[in-house]
N, C-alpha and C positions, 0 to 999 in steps of 0.2 A: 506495609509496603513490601514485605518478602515475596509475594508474589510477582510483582512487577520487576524484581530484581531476578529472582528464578528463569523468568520468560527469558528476558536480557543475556542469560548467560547459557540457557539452554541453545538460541541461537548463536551465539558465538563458539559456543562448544559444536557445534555440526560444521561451523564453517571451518573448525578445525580440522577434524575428519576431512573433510572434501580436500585442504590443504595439504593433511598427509599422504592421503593415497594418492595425489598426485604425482607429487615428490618422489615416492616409492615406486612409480610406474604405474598403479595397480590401475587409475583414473586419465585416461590418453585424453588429447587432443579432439579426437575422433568420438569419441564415445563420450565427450561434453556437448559437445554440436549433437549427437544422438539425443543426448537426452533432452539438449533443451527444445527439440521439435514434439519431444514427447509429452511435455512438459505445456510448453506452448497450446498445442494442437491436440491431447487429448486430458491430459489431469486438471488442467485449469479452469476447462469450462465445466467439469463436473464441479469441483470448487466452486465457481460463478452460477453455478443454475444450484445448487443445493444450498445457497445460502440464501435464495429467494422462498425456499419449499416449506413455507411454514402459511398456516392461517389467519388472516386478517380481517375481521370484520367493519364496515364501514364506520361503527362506532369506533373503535381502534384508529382506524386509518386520519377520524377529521383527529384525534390527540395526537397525532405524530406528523399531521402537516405542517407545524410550525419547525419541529425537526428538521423534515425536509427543504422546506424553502431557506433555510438558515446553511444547508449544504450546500444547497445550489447557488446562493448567495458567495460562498466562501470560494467553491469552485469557481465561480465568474470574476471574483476580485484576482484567482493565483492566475487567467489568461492574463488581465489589465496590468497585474505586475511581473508574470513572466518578460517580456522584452524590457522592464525598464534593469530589472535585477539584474541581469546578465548579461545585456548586452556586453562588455566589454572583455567577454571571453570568449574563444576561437568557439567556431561551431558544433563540435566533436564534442565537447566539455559541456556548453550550453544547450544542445539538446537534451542529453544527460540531468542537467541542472532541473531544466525547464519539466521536462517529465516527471522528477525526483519529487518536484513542491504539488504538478498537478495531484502525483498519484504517491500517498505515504505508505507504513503499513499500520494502514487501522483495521486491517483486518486481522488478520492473525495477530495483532500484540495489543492490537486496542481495544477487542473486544474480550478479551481476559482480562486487561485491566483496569479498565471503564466497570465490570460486573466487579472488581474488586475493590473498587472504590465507591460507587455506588449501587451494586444489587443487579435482581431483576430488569427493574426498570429502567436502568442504565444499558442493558443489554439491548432491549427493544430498540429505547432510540438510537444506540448506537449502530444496529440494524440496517436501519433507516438511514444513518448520514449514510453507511457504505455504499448506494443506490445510486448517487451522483458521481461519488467516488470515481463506481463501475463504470459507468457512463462516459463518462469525460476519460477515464487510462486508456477503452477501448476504442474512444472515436478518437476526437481531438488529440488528447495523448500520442495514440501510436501510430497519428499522422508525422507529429515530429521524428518517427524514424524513416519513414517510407522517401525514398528515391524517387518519386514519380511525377507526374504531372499529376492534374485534380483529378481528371478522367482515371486515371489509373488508381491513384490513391481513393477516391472514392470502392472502386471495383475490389482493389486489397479490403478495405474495411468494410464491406456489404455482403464476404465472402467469410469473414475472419471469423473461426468457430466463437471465439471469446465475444465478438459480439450477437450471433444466434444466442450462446448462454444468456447473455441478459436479456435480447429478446423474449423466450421461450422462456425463461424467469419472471419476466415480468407477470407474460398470460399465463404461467401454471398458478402465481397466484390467487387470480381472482375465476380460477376453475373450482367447480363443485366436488367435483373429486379430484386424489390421488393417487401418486403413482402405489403399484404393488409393494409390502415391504421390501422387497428380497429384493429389487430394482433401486430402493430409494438408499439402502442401505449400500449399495454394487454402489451408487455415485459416490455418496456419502465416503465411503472407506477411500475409490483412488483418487475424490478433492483433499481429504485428508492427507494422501501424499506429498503434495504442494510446497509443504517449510520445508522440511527435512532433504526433500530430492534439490530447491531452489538452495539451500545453506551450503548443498555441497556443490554445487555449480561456482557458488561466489568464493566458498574456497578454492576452489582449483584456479579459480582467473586468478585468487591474491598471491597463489602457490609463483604465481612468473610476473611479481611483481615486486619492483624494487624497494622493501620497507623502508628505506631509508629516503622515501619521498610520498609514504603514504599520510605520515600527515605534512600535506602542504597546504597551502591560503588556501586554493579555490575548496578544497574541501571542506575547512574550518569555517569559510564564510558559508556553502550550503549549511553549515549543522548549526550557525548560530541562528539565522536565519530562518529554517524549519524547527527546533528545537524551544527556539525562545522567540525571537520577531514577530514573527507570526503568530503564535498563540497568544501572546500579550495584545497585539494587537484588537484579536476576535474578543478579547476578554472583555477588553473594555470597552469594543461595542456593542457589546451584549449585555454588559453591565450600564449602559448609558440607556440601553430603552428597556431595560428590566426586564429580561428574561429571566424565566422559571430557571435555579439554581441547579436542580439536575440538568437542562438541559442543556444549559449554561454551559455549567462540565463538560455533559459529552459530548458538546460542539468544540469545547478547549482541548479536553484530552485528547480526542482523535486529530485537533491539528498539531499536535504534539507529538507526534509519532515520526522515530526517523526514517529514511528513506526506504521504499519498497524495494523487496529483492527483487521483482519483476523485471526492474530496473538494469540492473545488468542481465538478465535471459533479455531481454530484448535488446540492448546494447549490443550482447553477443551473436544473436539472431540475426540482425539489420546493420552490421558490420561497423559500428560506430564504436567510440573509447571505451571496451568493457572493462580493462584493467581501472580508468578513472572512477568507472560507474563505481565498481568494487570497494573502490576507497572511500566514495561517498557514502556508501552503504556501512561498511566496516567504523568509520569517525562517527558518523551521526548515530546508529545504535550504540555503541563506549559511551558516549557522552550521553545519551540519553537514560543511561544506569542513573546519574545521576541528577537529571534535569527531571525526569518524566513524577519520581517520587515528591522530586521541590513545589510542582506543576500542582499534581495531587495534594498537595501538603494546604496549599495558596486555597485549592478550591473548596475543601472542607473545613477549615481550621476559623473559616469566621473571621480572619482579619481585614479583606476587605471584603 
């Protein structure tokens, strides 16, 4: 489980960083809002389209359809139960909320720790769940921050580079060839910016935030919720119609992941609670040090 603890603390140790320089001056106001257009609009979709840029054969593909429909599945239950979870908190906060359970991070921490629990093959389908993932943070998702009417909110998200990435992800897939190294590797390195630039962003929001109300209810209910609820939930319906044991896992571990840091860049972006956002983020990863090992522990150990 050292791995999965590393991860945990490597992002907490960046959000520290972002914290300090802020504090220090070094990190303004002004050049947080920089970066996260930068962030948004150009590092992310290299991240989103290079993590489609791998080869699939149709043999491959019918083995991981049961992967997929089990995402899309999970994804359609967190709409059914976004209004009933939340409702009874202001808007600002439950957009926040709602976004937080569509979109978690199984990308960045879940696929480290899903291969460290289970392997190879753990990585593929974990892959695969993130396809729906993508899908839903950049439609659906980041409707809940848009000010607009449909007409407009339609036009924001048909425009939004993050959603071209998965488009042009999806079709470079199933293209016969690819891109040049030197091109694939130029995405590769600035989607790889992504944690590190996003850690310090969520530090600087937590830098003008009052610790003395970072842990509050509505944040503890997000993380029990995503952390444990939820994954308990998918266990056992997946243990009720027998699903294959790895994939079992990697449909539990990735809905075990706590909140995405996207989550406050875009809170911050679309002018909604980013300091809440921050908290949600900051509780549900702490607590997930030690839930996400317990999680793991449940899924290999054979006792149920």
């Amino acid at each position: 489980m050292i791995p999965i603890i590393q991860i945990q603390l490597e992002i907490i140790l960046l959000a520290a960083v972002g914290f300090l320089i802020t504090k220090k001056g070094i990190f303004s106001v002004k050049t947080r809002q920089d970066m996260t257009d930068v962030i948004i609009y150009v590092i992310l979709p290299c991240n989103i389209f290079h993590s489609f840029e791998q080869s699939l054969s149709m043999d491959v593909l019918r083995q991981c359809l049961i992967v997929f429909i089990i995402a899309m599945c999970v994804q359609l239950l967190y709409l059914v139960l976004n209004p009933i979870l939340y409702r009874r908190f202001p808007m600002e906060r439950r957009v926040v909320m709602q976004y937080a359970t569509i979109c978690n991070n199984a990308g960045f921490m879940g696929l480290p720790v899903i291969e460290s629990v289970f392997g190879a093959t753990g990585v593929l389908y974990g892959s695969i769940v993130l396809i729906p993932i993508r899908l839903f943070m950049w439609t659906i998702g980041l409707s809940l921050f848009t000010k607009s009417d449909s007409k407009q909110a339609f036009k924001r998200l048909a425009t939004h580079p993050c959603i071209w990435a998965v488009i042009l992800g999806f079709a470079y897939m199933f293209l016969p060839w690819k891109l040049p190294v030197f091109l694939s590797s130029a995405i590769n390195i600035l989607g790889q910016c992504t944690m590190p630039l996003a850690m310090l962003i969520v530090g600087s929001i937590l830098s003008e935030v009052n610790f003395k109300t970072v842990f509050e209810k509505a944040a503890f209910y997000y993380t029990a919720l995503r952390l444990i609820v939820i994954p308990a939930v998918i266990f056992i319906a997946l243990t009720l119609i027998g699903t294959d044991p790895i994939v079992r896992g990697v449909s539990v571990l990735s809905a075990a992941m706590p909140a995405a840091l996207i989550t406050a860049m875009l809170a911050q972006k679309y002018g909604r609670d980013a300091a809440f956002a921050s908290k949600v983020i900051f509780v549900s990863t702490l607590f997930s040090l030690v839930t996400l090992p317990a999680v793991a522990w449940v899924l290999t150990s054979g006792v149920i």
